[in-house]
The first five atom37 places (N, CA, C, CB, O) and aatype in JSON, in Angstrom:
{
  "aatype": [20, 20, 20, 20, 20, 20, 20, 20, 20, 20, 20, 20, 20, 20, 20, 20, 20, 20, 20, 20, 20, 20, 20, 20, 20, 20, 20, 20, 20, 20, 20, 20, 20, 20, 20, 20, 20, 20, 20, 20, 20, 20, 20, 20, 20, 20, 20, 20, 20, 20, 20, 20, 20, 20, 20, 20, 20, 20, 20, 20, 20, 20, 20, 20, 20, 20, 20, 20, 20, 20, 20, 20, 20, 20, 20, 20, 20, 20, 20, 20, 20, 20, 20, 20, 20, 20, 20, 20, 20, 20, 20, 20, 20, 20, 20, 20, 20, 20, 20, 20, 20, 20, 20, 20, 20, 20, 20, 20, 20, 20, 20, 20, 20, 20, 20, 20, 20, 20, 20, 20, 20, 20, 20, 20, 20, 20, 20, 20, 20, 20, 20, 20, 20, 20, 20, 20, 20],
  "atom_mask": [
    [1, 1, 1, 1, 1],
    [1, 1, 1, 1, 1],
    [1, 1, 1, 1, 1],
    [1, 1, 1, 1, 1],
    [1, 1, 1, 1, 1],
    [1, 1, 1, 1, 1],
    [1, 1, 1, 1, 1],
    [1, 1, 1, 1, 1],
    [1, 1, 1, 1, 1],
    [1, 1, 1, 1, 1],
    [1, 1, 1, 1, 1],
    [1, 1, 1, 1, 1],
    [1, 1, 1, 1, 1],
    [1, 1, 1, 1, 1],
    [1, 1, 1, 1, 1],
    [1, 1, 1, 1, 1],
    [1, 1, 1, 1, 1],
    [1, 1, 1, 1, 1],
    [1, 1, 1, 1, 1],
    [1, 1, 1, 1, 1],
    [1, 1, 1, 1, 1],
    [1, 1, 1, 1, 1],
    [1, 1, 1, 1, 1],
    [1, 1, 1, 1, 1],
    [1, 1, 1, 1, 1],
    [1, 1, 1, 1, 1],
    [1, 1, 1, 1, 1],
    [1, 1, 1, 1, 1],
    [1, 1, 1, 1, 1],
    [1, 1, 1, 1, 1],
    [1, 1, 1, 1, 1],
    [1, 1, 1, 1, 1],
    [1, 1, 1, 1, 1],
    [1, 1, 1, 1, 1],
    [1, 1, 1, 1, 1],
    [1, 1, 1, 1, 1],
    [1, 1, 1, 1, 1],
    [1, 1, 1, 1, 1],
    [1, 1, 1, 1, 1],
    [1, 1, 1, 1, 1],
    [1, 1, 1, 1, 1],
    [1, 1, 1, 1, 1],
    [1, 1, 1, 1, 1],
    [1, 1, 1, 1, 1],
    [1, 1, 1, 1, 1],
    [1, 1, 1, 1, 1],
    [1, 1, 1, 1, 1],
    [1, 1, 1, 1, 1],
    [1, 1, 1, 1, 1],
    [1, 1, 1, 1, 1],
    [1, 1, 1, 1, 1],
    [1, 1, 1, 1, 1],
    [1, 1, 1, 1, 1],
    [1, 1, 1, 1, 1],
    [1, 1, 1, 1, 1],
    [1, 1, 1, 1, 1],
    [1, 1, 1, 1, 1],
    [1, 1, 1, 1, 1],
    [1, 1, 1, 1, 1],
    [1, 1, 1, 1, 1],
    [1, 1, 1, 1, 1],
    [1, 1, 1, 1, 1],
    [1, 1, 1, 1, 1],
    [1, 1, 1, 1, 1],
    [1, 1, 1, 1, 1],
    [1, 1, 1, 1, 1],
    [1, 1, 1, 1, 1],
    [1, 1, 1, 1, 1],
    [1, 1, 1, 1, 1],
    [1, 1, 1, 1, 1],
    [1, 1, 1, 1, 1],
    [1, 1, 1, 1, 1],
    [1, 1, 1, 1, 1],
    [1, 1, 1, 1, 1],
    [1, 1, 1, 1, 1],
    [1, 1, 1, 1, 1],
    [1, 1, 1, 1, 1],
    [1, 1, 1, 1, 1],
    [1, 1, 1, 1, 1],
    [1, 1, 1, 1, 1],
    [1, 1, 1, 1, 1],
    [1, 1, 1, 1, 1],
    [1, 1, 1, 1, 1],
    [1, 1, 1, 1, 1],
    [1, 1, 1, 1, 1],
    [1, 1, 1, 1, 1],
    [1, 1, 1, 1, 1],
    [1, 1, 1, 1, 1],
    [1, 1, 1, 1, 1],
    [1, 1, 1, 1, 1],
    [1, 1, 1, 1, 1],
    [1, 1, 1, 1, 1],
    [1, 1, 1, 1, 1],
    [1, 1, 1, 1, 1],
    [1, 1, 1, 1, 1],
    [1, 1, 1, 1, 1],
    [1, 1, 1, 1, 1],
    [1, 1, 1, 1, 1],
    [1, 1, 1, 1, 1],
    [1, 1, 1, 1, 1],
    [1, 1, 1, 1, 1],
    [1, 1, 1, 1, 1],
    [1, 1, 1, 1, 1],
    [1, 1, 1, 1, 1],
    [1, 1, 1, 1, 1],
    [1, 1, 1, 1, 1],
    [1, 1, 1, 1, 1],
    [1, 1, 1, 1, 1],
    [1, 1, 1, 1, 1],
    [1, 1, 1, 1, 1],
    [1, 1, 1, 1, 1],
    [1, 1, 1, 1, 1],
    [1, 1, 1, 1, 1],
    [1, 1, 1, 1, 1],
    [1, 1, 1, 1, 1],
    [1, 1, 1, 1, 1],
    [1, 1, 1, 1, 1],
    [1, 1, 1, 1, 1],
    [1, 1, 1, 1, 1],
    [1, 1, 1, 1, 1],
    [1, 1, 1, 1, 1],
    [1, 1, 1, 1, 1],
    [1, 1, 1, 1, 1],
    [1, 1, 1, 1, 1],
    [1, 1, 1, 1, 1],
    [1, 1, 1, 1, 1],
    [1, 1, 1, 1, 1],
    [1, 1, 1, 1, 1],
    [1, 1, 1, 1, 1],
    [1, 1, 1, 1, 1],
    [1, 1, 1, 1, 1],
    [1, 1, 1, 1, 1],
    [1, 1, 1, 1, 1],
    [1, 1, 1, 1, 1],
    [1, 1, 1, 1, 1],
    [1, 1, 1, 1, 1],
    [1, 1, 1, 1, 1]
  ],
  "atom_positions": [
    [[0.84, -1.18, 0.0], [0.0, 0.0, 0.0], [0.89, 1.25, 0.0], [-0.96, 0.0, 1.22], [1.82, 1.35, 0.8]],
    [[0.59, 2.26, -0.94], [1.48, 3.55, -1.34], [1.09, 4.34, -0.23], [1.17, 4.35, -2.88], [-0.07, 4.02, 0.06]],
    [[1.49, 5.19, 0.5], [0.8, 6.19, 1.12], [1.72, 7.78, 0.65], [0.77, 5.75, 2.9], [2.92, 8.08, 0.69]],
    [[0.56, 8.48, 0.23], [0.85, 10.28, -0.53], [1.05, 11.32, 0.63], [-0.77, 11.02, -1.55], [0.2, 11.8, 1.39]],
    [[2.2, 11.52, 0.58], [2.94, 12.92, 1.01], [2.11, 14.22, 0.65], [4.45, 13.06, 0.2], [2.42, 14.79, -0.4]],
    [[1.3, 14.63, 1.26], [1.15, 16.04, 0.72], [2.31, 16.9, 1.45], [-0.44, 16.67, 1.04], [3.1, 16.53, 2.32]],
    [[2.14, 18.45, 0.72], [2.65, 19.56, 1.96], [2.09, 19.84, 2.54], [3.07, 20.61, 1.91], [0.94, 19.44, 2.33]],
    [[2.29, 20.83, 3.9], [1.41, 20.74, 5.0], [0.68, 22.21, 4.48], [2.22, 20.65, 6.7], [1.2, 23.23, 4.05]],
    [[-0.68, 21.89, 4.7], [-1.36, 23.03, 4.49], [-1.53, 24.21, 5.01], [-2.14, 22.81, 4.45], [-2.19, 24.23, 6.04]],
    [[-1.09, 25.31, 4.55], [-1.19, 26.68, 5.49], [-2.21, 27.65, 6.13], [-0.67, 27.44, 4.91], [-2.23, 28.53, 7.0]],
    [[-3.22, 26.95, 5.09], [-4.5, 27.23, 5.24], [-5.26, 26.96, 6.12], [-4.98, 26.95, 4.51], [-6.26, 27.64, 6.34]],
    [[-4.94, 25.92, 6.81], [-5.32, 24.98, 7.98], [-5.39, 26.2, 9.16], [-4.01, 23.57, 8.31], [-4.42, 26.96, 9.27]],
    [[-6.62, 26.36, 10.08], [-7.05, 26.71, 10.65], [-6.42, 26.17, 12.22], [-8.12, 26.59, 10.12], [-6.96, 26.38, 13.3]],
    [[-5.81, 25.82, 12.09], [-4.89, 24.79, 13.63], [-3.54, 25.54, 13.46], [-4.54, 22.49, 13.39], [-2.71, 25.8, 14.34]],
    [[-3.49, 25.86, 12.07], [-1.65, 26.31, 12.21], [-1.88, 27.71, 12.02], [-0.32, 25.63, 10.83], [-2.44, 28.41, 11.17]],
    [[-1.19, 27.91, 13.22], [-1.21, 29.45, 14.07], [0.29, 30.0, 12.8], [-0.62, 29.3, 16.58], [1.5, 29.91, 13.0]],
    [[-0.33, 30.46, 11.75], [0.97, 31.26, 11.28], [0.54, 32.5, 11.05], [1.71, 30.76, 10.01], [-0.59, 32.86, 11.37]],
    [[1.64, 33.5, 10.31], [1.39, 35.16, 10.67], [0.53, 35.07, 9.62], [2.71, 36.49, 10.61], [0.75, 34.17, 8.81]],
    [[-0.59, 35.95, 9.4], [-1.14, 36.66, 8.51], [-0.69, 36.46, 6.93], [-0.95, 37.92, 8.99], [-1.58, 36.11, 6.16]],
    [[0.13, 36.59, 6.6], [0.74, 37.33, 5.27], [0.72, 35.07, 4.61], [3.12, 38.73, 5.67], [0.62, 34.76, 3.43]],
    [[0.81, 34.35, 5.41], [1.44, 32.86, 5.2], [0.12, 32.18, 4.61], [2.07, 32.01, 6.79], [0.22, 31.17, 3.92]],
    [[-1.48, 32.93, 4.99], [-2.54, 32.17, 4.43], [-2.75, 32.48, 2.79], [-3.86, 32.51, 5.29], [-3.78, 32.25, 2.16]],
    [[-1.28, 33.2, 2.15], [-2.37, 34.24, 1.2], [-1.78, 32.67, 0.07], [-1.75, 36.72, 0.62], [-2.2, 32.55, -1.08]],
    [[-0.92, 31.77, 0.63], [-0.19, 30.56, 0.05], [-1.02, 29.06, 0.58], [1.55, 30.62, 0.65], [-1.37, 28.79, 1.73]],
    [[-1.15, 28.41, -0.38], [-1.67, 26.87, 0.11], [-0.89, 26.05, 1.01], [-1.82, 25.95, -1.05], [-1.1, 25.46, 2.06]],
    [[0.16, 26.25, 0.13], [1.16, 25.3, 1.02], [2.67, 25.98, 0.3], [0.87, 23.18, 0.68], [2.85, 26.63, -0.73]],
    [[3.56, 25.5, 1.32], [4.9, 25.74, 1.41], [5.86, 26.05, -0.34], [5.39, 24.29, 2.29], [6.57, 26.97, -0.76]],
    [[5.34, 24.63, -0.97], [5.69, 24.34, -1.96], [4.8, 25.56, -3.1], [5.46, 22.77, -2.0], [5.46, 25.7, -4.14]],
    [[3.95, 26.12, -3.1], [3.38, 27.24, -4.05], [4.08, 28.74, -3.49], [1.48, 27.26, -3.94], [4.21, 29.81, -4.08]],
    [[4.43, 28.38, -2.25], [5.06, 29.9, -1.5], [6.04, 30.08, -1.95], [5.36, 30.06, -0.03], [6.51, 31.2, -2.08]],
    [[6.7, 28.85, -2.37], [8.14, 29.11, -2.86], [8.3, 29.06, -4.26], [9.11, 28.15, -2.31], [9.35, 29.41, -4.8]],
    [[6.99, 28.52, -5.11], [7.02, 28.93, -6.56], [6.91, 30.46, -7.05], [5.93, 28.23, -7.16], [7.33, 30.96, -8.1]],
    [[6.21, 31.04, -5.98], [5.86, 32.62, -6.09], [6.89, 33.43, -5.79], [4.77, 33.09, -5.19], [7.09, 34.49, -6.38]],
    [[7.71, 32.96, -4.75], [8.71, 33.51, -4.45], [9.85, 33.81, -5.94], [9.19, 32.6, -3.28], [10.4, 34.85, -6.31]],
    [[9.89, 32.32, -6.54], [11.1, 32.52, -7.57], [10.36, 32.94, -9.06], [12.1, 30.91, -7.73], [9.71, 32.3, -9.88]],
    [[10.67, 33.92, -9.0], [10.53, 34.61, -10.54], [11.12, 34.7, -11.6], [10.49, 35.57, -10.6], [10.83, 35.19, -12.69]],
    [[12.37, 33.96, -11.01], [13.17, 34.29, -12.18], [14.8, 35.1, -12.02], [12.16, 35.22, -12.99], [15.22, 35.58, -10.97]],
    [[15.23, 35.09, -12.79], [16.72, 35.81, -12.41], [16.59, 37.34, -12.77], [18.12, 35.1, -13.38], [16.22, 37.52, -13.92]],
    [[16.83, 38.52, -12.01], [17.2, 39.87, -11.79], [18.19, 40.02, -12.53], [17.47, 40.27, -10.53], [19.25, 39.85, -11.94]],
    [[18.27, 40.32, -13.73], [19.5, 41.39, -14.37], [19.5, 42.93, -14.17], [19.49, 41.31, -15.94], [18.74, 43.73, -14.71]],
    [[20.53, 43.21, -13.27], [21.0, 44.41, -12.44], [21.46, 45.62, -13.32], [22.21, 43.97, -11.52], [21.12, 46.79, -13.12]],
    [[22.43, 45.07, -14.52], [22.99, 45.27, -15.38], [22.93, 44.94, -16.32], [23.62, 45.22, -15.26], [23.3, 43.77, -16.33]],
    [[22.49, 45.45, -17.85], [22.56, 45.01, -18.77], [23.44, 44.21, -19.25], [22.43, 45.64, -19.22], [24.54, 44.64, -18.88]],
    [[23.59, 43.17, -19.95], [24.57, 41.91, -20.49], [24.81, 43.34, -21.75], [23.63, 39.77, -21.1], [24.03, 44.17, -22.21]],
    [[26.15, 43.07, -21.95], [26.99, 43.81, -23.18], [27.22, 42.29, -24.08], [28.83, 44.78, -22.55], [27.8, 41.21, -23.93]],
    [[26.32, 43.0, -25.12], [26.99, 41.37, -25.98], [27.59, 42.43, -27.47], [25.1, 39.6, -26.64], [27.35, 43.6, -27.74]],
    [[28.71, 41.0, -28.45], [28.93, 41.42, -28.94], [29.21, 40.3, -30.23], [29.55, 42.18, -28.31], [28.56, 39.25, -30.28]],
    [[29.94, 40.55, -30.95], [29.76, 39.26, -32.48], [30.95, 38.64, -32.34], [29.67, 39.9, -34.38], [31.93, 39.36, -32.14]],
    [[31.15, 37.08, -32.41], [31.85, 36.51, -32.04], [33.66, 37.13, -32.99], [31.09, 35.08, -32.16], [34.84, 37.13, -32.64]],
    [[33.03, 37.49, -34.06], [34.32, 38.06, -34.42], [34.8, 39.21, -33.9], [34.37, 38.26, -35.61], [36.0, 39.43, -34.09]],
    [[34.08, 40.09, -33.21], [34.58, 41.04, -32.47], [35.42, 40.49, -31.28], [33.52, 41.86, -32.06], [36.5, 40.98, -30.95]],
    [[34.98, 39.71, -30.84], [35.17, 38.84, -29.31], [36.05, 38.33, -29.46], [34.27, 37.82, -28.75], [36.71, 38.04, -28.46]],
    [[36.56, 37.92, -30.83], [38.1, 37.11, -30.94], [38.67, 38.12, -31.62], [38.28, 35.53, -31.8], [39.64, 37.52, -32.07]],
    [[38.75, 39.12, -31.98], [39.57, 40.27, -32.12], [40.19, 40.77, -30.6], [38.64, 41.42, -32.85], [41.33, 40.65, -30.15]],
    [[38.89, 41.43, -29.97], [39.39, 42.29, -28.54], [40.18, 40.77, -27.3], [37.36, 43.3, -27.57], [40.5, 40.83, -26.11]],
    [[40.22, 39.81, -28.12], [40.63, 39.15, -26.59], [42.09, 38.91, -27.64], [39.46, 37.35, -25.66], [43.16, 38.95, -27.03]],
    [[42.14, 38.65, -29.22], [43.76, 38.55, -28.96], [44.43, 39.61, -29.12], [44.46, 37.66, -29.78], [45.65, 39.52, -29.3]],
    [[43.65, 41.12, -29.08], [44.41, 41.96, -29.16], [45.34, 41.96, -27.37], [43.45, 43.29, -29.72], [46.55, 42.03, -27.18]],
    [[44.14, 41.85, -26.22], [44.43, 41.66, -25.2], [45.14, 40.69, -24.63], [43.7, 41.75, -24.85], [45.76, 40.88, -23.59]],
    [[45.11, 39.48, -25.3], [46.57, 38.57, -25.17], [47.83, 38.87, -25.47], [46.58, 37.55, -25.85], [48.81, 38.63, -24.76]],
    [[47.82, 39.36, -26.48], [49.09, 40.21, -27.26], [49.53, 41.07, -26.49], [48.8, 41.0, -28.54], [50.69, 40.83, -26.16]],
    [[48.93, 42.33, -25.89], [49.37, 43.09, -25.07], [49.99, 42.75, -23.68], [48.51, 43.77, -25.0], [50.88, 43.34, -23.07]],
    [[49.09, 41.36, -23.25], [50.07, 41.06, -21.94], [50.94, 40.28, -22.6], [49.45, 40.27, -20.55], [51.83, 40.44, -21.77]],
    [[51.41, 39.62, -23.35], [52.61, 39.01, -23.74], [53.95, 39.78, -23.89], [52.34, 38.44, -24.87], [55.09, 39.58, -23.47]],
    [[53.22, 40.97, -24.87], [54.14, 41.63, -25.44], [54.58, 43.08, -24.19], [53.45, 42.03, -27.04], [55.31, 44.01, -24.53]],
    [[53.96, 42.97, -22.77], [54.5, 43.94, -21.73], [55.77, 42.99, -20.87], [53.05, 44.51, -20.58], [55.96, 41.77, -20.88]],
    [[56.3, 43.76, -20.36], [57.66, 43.26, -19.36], [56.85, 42.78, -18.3], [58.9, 44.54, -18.76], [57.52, 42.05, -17.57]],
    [[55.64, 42.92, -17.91], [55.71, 43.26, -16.44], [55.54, 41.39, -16.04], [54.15, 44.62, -15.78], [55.3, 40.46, -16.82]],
    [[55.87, 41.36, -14.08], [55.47, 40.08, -14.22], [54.34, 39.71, -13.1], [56.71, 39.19, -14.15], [54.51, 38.88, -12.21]],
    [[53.07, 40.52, -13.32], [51.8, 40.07, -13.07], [51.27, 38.91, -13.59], [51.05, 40.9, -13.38], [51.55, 38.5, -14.72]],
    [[50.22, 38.13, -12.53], [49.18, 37.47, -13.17], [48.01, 38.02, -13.92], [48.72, 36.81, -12.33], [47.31, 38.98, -13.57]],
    [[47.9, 37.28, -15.0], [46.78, 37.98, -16.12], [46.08, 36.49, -15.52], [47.26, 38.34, -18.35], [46.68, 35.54, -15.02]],
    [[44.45, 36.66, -15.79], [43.45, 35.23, -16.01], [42.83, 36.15, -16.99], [42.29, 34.42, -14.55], [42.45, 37.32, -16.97]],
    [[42.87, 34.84, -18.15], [41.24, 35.45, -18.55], [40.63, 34.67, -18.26], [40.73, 35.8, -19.89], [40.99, 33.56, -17.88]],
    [[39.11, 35.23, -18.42], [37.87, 34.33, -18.08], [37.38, 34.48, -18.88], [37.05, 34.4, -17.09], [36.72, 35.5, -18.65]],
    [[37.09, 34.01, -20.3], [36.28, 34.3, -21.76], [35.3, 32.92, -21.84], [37.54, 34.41, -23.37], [35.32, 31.97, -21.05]],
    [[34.69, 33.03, -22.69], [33.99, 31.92, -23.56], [34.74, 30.93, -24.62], [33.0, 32.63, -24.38], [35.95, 31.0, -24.81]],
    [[34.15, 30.31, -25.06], [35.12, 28.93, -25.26], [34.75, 29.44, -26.94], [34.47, 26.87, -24.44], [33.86, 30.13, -27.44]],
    [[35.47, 28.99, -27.25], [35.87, 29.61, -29.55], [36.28, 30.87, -29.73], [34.25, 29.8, -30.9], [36.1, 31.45, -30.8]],
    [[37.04, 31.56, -28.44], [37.67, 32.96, -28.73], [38.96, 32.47, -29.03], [37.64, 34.13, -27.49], [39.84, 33.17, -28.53]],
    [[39.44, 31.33, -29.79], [41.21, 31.41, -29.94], [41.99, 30.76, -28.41], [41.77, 33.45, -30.16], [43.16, 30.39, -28.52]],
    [[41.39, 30.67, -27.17], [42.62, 30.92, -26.5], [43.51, 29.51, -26.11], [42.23, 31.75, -25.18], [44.48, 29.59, -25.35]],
    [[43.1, 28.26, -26.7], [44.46, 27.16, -27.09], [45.2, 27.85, -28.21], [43.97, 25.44, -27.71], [46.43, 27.86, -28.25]],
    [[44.61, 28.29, -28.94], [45.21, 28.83, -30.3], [46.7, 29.86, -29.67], [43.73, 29.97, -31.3], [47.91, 29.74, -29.84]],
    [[45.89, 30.8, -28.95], [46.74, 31.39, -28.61], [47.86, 31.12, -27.43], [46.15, 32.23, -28.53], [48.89, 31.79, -27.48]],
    [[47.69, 30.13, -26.34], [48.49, 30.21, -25.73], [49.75, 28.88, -25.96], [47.82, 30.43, -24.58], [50.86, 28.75, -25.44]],
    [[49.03, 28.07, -26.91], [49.95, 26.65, -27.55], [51.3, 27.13, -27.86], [49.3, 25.92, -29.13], [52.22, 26.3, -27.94]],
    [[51.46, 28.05, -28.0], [52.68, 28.38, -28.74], [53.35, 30.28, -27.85], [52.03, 28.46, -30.85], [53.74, 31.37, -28.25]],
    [[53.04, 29.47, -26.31], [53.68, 31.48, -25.6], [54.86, 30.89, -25.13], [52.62, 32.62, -23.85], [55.25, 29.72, -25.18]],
    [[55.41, 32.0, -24.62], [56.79, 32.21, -24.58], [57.41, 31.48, -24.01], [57.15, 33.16, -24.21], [56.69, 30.48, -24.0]],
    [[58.65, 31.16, -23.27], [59.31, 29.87, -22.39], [59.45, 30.56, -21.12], [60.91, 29.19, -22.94], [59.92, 29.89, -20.2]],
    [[59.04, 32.06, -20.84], [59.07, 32.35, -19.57], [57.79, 32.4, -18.89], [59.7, 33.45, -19.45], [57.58, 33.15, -17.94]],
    [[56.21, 30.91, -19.78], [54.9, 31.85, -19.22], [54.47, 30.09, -18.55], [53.44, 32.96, -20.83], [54.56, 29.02, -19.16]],
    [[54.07, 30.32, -17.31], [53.07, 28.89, -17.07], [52.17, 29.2, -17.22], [52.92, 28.12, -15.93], [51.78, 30.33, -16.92]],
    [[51.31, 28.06, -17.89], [49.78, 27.56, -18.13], [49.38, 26.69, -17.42], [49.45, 27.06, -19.31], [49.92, 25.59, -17.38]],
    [[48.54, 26.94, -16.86], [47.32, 26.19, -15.76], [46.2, 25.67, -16.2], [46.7, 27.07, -14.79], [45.38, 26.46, -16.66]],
    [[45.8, 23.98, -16.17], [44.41, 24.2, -16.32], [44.0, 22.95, -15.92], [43.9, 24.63, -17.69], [44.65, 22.03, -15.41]],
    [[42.45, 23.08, -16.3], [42.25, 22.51, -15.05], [41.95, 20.97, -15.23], [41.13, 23.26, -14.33], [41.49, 20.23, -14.37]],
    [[42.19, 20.75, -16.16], [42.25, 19.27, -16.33], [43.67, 18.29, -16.88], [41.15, 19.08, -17.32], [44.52, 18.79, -17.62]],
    [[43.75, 17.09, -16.47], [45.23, 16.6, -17.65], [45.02, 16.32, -18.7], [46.09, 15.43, -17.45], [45.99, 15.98, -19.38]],
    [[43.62, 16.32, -19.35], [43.21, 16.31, -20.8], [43.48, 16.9, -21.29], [42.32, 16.32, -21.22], [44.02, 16.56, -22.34]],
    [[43.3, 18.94, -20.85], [43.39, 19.43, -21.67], [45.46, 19.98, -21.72], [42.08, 20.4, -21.55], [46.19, 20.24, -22.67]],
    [[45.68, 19.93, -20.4], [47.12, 20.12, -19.88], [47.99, 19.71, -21.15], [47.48, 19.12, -18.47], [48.74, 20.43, -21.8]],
    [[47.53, 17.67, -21.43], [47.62, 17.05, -22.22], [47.41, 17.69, -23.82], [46.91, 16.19, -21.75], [48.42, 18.06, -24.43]],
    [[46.34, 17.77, -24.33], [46.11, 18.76, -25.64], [47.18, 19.4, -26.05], [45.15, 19.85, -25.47], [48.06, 19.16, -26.87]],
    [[46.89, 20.46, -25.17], [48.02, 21.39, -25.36], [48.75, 21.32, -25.68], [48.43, 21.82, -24.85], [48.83, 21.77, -26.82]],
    [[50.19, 20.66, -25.03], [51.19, 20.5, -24.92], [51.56, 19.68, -26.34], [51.38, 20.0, -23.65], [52.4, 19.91, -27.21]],
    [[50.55, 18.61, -26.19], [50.72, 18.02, -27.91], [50.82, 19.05, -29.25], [49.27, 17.1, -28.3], [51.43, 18.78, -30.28]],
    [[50.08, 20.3, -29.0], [49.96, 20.56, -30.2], [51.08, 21.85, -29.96], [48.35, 20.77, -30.75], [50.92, 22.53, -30.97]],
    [[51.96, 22.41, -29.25], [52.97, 23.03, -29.14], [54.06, 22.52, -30.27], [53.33, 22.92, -27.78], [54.65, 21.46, -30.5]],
    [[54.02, 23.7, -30.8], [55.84, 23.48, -32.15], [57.19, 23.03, -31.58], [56.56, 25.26, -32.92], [58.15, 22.52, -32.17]],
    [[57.02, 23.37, -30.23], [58.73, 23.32, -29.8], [58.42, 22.19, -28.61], [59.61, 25.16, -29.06], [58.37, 22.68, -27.49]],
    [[58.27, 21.11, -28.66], [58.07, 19.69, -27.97], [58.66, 19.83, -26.63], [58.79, 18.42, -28.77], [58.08, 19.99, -25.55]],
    [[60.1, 19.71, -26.94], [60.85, 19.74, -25.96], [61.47, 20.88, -25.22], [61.58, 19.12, -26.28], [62.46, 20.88, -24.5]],
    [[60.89, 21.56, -25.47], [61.2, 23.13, -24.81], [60.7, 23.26, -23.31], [60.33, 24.41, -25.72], [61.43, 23.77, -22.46]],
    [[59.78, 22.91, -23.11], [58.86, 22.83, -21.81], [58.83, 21.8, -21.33], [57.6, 23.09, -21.89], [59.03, 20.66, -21.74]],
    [[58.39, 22.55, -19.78], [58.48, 20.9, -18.82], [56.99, 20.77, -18.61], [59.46, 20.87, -16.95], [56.32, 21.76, -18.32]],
    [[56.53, 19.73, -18.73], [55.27, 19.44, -18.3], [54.88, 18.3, -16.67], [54.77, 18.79, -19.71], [55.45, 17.35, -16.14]],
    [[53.68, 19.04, -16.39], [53.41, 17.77, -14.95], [52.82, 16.84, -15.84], [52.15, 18.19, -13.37], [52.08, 16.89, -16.82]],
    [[53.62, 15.6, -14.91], [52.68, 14.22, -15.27], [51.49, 14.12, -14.24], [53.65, 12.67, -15.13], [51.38, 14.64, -13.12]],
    [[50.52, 13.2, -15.01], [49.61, 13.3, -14.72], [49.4, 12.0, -13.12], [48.89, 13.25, -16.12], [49.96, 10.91, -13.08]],
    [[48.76, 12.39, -12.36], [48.21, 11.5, -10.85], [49.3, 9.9, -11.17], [45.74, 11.0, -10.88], [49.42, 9.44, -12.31]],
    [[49.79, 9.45, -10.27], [49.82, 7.83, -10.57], [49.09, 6.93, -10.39], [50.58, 7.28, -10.14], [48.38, 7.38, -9.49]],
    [[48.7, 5.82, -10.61], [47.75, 4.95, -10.21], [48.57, 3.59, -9.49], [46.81, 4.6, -11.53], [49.71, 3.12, -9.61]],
    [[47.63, 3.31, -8.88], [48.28, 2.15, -7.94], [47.31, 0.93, -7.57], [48.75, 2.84, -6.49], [46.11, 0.87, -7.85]],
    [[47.76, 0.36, -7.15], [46.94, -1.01, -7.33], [45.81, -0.85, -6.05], [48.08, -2.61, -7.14], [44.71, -1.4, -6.18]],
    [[46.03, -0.3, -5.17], [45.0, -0.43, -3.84], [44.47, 1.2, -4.55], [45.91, -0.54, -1.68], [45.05, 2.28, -4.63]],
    [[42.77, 0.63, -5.08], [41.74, 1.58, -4.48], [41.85, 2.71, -3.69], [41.06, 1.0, -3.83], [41.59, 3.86, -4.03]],
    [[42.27, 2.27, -2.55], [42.1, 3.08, -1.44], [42.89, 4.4, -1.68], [42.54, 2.34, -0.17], [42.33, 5.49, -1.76]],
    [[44.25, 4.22, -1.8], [45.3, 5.13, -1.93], [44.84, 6.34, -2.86], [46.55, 4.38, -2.48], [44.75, 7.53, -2.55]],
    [[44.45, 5.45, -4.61], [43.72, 5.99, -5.42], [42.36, 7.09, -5.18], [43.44, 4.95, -5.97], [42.06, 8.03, -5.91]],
    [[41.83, 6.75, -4.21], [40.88, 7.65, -4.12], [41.15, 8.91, -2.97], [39.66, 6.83, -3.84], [40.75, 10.07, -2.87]],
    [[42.09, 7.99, -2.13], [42.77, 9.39, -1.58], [43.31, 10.35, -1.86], [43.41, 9.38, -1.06], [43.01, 11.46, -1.43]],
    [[44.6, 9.99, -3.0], [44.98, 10.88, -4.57], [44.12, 12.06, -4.44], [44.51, 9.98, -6.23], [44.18, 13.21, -4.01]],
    [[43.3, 11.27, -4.99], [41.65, 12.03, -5.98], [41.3, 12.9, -4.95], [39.95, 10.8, -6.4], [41.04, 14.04, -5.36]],
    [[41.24, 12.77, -4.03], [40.22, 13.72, -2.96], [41.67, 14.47, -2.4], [39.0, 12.61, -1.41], [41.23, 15.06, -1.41]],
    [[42.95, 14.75, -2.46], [44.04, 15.46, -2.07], [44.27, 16.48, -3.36], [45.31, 14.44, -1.7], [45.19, 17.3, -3.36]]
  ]
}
């Protein structure tokens, strides 16, 4: 025999809640009313993807081509160039990321092979255990 979960009703004349809580059936419609939707604060600036891969390798270029030795991140969208562009930077720049797939990629498709040092990727070992400790360190 199934037995049905409702939510608890607010409407209910036993449940002493404030005023403003009967104008809802139950919990679950209070909180559909509640979410409306996402608030844009600020207009989104959009722009054409060829613009977007213009202004970001003009902006790669410029931190390459300055002395200084700050961290740059970008944070772009994915088909602006930036394996394109960083496969082949200078021997004084590390690249970070966040997987050994793509770590991996990369490095494959670099002109100068042996120029750079690369991390190898996690070791594996025969006990499970160790392995998942790895993973979670």
């Amino acid at each position: 025999m199934e037995t049905a979960m409702f939510p608890m009703n607010l409407d209910n004349p036993k449940f002493m809640a404030p005023k403003e809580d009967h104008q809802y059936k139950n919990l679950i419609e209070a909180e559909r009313d509640q979410v409306k939707g996402v608030k844009i604060k600020e207009p989104i600036e959009r722009m054409t993807l060829p613009k977007a891969e213009n202004l970001f390798s003009y902006r790669f270029n410029q931190v390459m081509d300055s002395w200084d030795t700050d961290i740059h991140i970008f944070k772009v969208h994915t088909a602006l160039g930036k394996t394109r562009a960083i496969k082949d930077a200078g021997s004084n720049t590390l690249l970070c990321f966040p997987t050994h797939d793509l770590k991996d990629d990369v490095a494959g498709r670099r002109a100068d092979k042996h120029t750079f040092i690369i991390t190898p990727r996690l070791p594996r070992f025969e006990s499970m255990r160790l392995n998942n400790r790895l993973t979670k360190l």
